[in-house]
C-alpha positions as CSV (number, residue, x, y, z in Angstrom):
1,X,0.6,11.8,-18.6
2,X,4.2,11.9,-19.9
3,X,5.0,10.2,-23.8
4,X,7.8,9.3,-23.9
5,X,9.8,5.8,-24.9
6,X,11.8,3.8,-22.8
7,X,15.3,2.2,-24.3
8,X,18.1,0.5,-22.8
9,X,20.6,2.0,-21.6
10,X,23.7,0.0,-23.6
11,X,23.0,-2.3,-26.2
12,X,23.5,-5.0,-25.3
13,X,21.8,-4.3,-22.1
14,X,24.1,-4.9,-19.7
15,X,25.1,-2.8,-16.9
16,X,21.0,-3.0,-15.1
17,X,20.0,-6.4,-16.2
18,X,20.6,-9.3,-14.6
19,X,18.4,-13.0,-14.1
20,X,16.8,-12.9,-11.0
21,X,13.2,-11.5,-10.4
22,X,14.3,-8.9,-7.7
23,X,15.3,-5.6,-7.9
24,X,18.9,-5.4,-6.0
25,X,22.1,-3.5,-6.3
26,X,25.6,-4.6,-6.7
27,X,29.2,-3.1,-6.4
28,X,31.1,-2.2,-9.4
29,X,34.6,-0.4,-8.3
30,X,32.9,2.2,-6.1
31,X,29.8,2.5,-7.7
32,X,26.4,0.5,-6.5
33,X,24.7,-0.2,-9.8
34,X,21.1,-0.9,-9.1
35,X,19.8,-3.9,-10.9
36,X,16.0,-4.5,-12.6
37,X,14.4,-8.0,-11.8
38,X,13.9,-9.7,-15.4
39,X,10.2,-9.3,-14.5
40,X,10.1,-6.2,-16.0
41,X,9.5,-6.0,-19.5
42,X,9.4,-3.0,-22.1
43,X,6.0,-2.3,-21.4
44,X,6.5,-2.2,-17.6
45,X,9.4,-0.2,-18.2
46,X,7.2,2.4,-20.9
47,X,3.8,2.5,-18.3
48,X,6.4,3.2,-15.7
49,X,7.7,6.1,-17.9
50,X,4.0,7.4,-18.6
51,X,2.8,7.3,-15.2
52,X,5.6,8.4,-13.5
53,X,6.6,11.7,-11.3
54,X,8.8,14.0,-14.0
55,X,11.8,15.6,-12.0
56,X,14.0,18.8,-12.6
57,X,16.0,21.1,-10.8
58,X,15.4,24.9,-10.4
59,X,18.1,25.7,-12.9
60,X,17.7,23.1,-15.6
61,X,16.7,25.0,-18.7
62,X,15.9,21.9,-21.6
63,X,12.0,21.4,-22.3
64,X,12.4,17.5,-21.1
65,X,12.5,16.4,-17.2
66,X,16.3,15.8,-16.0
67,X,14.6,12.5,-14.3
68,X,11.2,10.4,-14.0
69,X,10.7,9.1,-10.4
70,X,8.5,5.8,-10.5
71,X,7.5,3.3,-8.1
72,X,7.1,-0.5,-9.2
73,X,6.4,-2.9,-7.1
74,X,7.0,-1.0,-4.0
75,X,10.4,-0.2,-5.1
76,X,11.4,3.3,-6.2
77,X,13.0,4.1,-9.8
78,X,15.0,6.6,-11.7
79,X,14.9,7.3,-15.0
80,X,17.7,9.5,-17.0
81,X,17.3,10.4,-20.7
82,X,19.0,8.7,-23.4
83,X,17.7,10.5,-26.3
84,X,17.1,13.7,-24.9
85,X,13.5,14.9,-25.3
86,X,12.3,11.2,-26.6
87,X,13.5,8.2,-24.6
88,X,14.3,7.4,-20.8
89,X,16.6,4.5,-19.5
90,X,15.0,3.5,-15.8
91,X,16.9,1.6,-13.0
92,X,16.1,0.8,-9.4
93,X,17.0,4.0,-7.0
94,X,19.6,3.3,-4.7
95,X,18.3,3.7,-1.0
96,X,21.5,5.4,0.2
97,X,20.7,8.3,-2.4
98,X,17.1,9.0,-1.1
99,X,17.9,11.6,0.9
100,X,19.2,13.6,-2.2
101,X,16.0,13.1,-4.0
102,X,14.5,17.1,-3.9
């Protein structure tokens, strides 16, 4: 079990959030920015965090995961640090980039 605490990504959060209770993705310049339902809430987002699948490449040398791969409610997520070794920011996982997932 990982321990570690989840935190938006900007403050105030607005680059993942949006109103509606799906998970989607939307265009920003040429960007997809993938988009939480407001279902999830902070201790969604933390469980997620705990439970999820820690990720990091062969070469990456810090004593944190480059990423935590969960799965809520069917759909797949990433999470990136934000304070490196303490807190994650989580956001749907684009389906176009699944095939880069190692």
């Amino acid at each position: 079990m990982l321990d570690f605490e989840y935190e938006s990504e900007e403050r105030p959060k607005r680059k993942h959030h949006w109103n509606r209770p799906v998970p989607s993705f939307i265009r920003e310049g040429n960007r997809w920015i993938g988009k939480c339902p407001n279902s999830i809430d902070r201790a969604v987002a933390r469980a997620s965090l705990r439970d999820g699948e820690p990720f990091s490449p062969p070469d990456w040398r810090k004593p944190w995961p480059k990423r935590i791969y969960a799965v809520i409610d069917g759909v797949p997520y990433r999470a990136t640090p934000t304070v490196p070794g303490r807190s994650y920011h989580g956001y749907p996982e684009d389906p176009r980039e699944m095939h880069r997932l190692e």
